[in-house]
N, C-alpha and C positions, 0 to 999 in steps of 0.2 A: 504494500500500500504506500502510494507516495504522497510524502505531507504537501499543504496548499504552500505554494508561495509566499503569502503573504505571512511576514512573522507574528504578524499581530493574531490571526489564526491559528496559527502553530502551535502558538505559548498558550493559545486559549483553550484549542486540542487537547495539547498533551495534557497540560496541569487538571483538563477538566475531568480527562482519562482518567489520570492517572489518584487522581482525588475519588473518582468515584467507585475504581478499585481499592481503596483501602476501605473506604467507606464499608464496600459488601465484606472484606476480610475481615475487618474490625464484626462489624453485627453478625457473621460467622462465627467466629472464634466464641462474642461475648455469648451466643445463642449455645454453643457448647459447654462453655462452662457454666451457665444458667442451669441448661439440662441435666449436668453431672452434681450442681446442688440443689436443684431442685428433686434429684431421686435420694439423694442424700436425706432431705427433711420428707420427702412423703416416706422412708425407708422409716425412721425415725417416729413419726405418726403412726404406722403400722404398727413400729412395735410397741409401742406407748400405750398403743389400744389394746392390744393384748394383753399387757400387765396390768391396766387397769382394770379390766374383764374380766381375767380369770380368778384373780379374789376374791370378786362378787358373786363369781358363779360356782367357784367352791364354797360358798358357803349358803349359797342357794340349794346347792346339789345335798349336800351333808344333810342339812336338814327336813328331807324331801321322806315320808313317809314308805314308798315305794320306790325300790331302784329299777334303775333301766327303762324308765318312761322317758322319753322325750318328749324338752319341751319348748314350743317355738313362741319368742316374744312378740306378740302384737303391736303395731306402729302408733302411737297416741297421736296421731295425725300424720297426712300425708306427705310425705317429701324424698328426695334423691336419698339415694343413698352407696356410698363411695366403699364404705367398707362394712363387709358381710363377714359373720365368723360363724362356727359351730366348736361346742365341747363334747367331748369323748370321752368313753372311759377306755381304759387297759383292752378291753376286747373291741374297740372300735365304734362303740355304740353311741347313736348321739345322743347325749342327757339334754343341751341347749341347743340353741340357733339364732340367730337374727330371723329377723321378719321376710327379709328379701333372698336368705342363703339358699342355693343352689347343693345339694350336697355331691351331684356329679360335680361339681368343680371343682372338689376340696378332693385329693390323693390321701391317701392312706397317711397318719402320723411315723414319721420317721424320725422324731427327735426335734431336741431344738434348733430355731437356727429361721433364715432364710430362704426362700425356694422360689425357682418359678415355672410358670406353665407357658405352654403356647398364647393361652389368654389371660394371666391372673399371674399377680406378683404376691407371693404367701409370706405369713411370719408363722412360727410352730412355736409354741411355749407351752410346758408343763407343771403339773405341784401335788403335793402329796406323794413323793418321788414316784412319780411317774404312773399313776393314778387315773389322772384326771389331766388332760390335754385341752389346750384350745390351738386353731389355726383362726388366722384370720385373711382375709384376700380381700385384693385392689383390682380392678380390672384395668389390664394394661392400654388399654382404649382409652380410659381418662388422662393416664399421664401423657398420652401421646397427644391428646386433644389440646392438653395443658403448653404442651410443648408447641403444637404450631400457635396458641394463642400468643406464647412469648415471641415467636419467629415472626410472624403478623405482625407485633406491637412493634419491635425492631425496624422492622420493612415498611411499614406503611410510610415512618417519619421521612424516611428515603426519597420516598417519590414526591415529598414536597421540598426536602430541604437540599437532596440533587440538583435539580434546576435550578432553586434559588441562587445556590454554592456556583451552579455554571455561572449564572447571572452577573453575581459577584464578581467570577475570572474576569468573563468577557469585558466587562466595566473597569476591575482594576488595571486589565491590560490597558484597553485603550487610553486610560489615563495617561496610564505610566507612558504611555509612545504616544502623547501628545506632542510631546517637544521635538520629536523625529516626524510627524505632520507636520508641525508649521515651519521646521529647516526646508523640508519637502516643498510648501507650498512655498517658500520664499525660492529654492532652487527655481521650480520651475515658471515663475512670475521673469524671468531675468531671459533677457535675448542674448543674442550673437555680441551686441553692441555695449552690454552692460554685463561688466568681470571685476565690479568690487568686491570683497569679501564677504560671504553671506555670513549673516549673527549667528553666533552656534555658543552664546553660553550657556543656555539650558539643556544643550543634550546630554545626554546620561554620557556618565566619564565611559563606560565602553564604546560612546559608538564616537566620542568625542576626538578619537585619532583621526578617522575618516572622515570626520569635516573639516578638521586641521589640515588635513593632506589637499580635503577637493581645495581648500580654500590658497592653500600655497598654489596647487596646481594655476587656478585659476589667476592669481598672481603674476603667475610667469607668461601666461597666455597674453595679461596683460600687459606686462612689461616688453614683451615680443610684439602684438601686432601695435603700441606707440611705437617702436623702433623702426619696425616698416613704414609707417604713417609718417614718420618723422624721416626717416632716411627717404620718401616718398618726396614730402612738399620742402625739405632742403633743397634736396638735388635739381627737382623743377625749379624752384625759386635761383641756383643758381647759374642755372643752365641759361636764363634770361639774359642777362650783360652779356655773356658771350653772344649767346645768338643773335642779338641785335647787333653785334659789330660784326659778326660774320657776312648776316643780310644786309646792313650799311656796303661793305667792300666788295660782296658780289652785285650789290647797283652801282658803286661806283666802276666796280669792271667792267661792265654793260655800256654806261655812257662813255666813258675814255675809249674802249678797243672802238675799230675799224674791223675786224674780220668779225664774219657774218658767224663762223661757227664756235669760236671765241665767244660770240655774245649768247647766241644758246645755251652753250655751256654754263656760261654765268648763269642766264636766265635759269636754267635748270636746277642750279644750287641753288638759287635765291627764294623757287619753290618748294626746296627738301627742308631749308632752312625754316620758311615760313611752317610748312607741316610741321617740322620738330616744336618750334614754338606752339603751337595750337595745342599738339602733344602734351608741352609740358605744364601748359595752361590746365588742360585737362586733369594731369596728375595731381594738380593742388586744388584744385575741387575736390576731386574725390578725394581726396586725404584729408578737404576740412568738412566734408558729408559725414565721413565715416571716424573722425578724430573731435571734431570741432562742437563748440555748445553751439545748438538750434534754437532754444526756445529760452529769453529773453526775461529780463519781469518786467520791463516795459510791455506796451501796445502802440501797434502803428497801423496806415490803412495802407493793405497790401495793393492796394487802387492805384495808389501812386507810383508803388516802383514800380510794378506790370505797366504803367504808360511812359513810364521814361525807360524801361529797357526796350521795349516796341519799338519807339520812336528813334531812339540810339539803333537798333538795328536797321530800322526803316532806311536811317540815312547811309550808314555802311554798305547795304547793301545796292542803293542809286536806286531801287524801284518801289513804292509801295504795295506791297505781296503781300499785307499784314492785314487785316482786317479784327481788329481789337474790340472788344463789346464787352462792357463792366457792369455793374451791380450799381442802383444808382443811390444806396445810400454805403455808408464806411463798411469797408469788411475789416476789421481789427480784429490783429491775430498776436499773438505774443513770440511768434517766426520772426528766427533775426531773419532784418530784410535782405543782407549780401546773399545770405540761401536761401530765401524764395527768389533772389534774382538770377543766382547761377542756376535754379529749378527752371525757372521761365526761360530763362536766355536757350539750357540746350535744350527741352522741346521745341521750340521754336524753329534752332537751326537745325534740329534734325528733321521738322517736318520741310522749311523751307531747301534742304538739303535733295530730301527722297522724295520730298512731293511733284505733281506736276509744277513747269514751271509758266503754265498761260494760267493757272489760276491760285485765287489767294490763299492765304494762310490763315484759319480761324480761332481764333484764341478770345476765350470769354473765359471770364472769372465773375462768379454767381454768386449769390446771398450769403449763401452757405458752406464757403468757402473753395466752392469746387473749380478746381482750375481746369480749360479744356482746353485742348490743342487739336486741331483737326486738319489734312490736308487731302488733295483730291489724289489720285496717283494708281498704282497697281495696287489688287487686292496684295497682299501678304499672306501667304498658306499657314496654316496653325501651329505647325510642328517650328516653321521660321519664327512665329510669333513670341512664342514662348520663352525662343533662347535670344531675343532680343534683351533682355536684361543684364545679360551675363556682360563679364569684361570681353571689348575687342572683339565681340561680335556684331559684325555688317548683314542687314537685310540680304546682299546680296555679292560674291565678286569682286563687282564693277564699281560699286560706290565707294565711293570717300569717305571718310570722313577717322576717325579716333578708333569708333569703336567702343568710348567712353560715355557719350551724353546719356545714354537711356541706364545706365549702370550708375551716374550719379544721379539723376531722378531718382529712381529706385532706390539706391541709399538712403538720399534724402529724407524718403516716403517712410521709408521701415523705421527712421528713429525720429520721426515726429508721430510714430503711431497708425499711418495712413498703409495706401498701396496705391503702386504704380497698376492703373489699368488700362492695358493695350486692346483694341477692338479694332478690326479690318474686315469686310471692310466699315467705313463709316458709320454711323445713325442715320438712318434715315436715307443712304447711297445704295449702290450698287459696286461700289469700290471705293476706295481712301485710303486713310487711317487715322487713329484718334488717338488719344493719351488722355487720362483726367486722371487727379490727384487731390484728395480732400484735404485741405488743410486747414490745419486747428482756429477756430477763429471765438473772438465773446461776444457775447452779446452787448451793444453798447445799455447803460444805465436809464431808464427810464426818467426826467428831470421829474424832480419834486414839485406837488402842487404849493 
């Protein structure tokens, strides 16, 4: 039989088992030794009766006009009666009897002493050296009766105070492994993005090594990915100076040469350069997504960044493609606004990236926080859909771009609590694609009458 997993069943199992087997051992045992004193005192009653009897019935018999009549006591009213006797004399003859005696039951006198039958437990006592005999008998159907009323009395308590006693376990366990639930529920309350220490002083000193350990572990988890985070938006940040002097002196190789394939060349550096900075642009977003505090004790109205980063790409890009549609009272959200604006920024160029390019780009931000980005284009198949999330993954081959924007949206998303949701094609199309993203927003204060 294999025990449940759960420990808190186990301990409640075993201990319940294991309680409710001594329980029956103990009411065992004590049911045997009851039995062996309780024939003890009816042994004892037997003979008691006997010696009280047969004085009175020697000196009933002595005085008796006629020997060898028998004679049997009438009952002065009716009731049970447990022990039956008859006297004898020398030649076996009965002089007395009880009212209820049986004399096939009584065996021949053999002396003093104890005896028993298949049915009846005897006592034999004699006087007038050997004279005059009484037996007396018990039927052994009574003490057996007597014996399951003790066993009953034992047993009965059982079947209330077992369950009780389970009750009990189950109760005191779950108490006791209260502190091991709410380690538990504080574990699993904690994401990807949150590895500070969880609180473990109240766990019991045995299980107290194992939260020590998860919580070191957890430690070093964290001291390792700030390392990457941080060896992450170092290296972009300082990859910046160089790169601009690099792109500086391949335009200035551009304008100085005269040979045509000289200048391509340039040109062609001057484009790996530009990617590499876009790159390393990207790296430090996502390093301050996934490193960086999001959520503010100020509030601001996300209204306004969303129209000056629009408006900021509008012009960078020479065309309006944008088509921008806001909420027409505050959306106040406690989102630092640099990361709702690197949120905005790369939906944006990833829809104006992959979208068609004869029509707009639709980006609305709604009451309730919900930011959308929509653009016209090829559907996107499901299976592509899905791992658009991921780092460095492109819709397709051919396009451009990092390979980061929708990996720092999603960051973003997962540690203000939201989610990145991708849909293709469009609402309401027959192809696109979309993006919306709920972010956290308050309700502004009702003013006082």
């Amino acid at each position: 039989m294999r025990l449940p997993r759960s420990l808190q069943l186990r301990l409640g199992l075993t201990l319940g088992v294991l309680l409710t087997l001594l329980w029956i051992l103990a009411a065992s045992v004590t049911a045997v030794i009851l039995r062996g004193e309780m024939d003890e005192i009816f042994d004892s009653a037997l003979q008691e009766t006997a010696q009280r009897i047969l004085p009175l019935a020697v000196v009933e018999i002595v005085g008796r006009d006629d020997d060898g009549v028998t004679q049997r006591l009438a009952a002065i009213r009716e009731h049970g009666e447990f022990f039956t006797y008859i006297v004898r004399d020398r030649q076996g003859r009965i002089l007395l009897q009880s009212h209820a005696a049986d004399p096939a039951t009584f065996p021949a006198y053999d002396g003093p002493g104890f005896r028993e039958t298949a049915t009846h437990r005897l006592y034999n006592d004699d006087a007038l050296q050997g004279t005059v005999s009484i037996t007396v008998a018990e039927p052994l159907d009574y003490r057996a009766s007597v014996a399951r009323e003790i066993q009953f009395g034992l047993g009965m308590p059982l079947l209330v105070v077992i369950p009780v006693a389970l009750l009990a376990i189950v109760l005191a366990v779950r108490a006791s492994l209260a502190p091991l639930r709410r380690f538990r529920t504080r574990l699993e309350s904690r994401n990807a993005r949150d590895l500070s220490p969880i609180p473990a002083e109240d766990i019991p000193s045995e299980i107290a090594p194992v939260a020590a350990t998860l919580n070191g572990l957890l430690q070093r988890l964290k001291a390792t990915f700030e390392a990457e985070r941080s060896f992450a938006s170092n290296a972009a940040h300082e990859l910046r100076t160089p790169l601009a002097g690099a792109i500086a002196q391949a335009q200035r190789l551009r304008s100085e040469t005269s040979d045509p394939a000289a200048e391509a060349r340039a040109a062609d550096i001057e484009a790996t350069l530009k990617k590499l900075t876009r790159l390393s642009e990207r790296l430090m977003q996502l390093a301050r997504a996934e490193g960086g505090r999001l959520r503010l004790d100020r509030k601001s109205d996300l209204r306004t960044v969303a129209r000056i980063v629009i408006e900021d790409m509008a012009r960078a890009s020479g065309a309006p493609r944008i088509d921008l549609t806001l909420a027409d009272a505050p959306v106040l959200s406690d989102l630092d606004p640099d990361a709702f604006a690197i949120l905005c920024r790369n939906l944006v160029e990833n829809a104006l990236r992959h979208g068609s390019q004869d029509d707009a780009v639709e980006v609305s931000l709604a009451a309730d926080g919900t930011l959308r980005v929509a653009n016209a284009g090829p559907t996107v198949p499901g299976e592509v859909l899905t791992r658009l999330t991921n780092r460095f993954e492109r819709a397709g081959a051919s396009t451009g771009g990092s390979g980061l924007g929708l990996a720092i949206v999603a960051a973003i998303a997962e540690r203000i609590g939201s989610r990145l949701v991708l849909t293709s094609p469009r609402p309401g199309h027959n192809s696109g694609f979309a993006a919306s993203v709920g972010l956290p927003i308050s309700v502004p204060d009702e003013p006082s009458a």
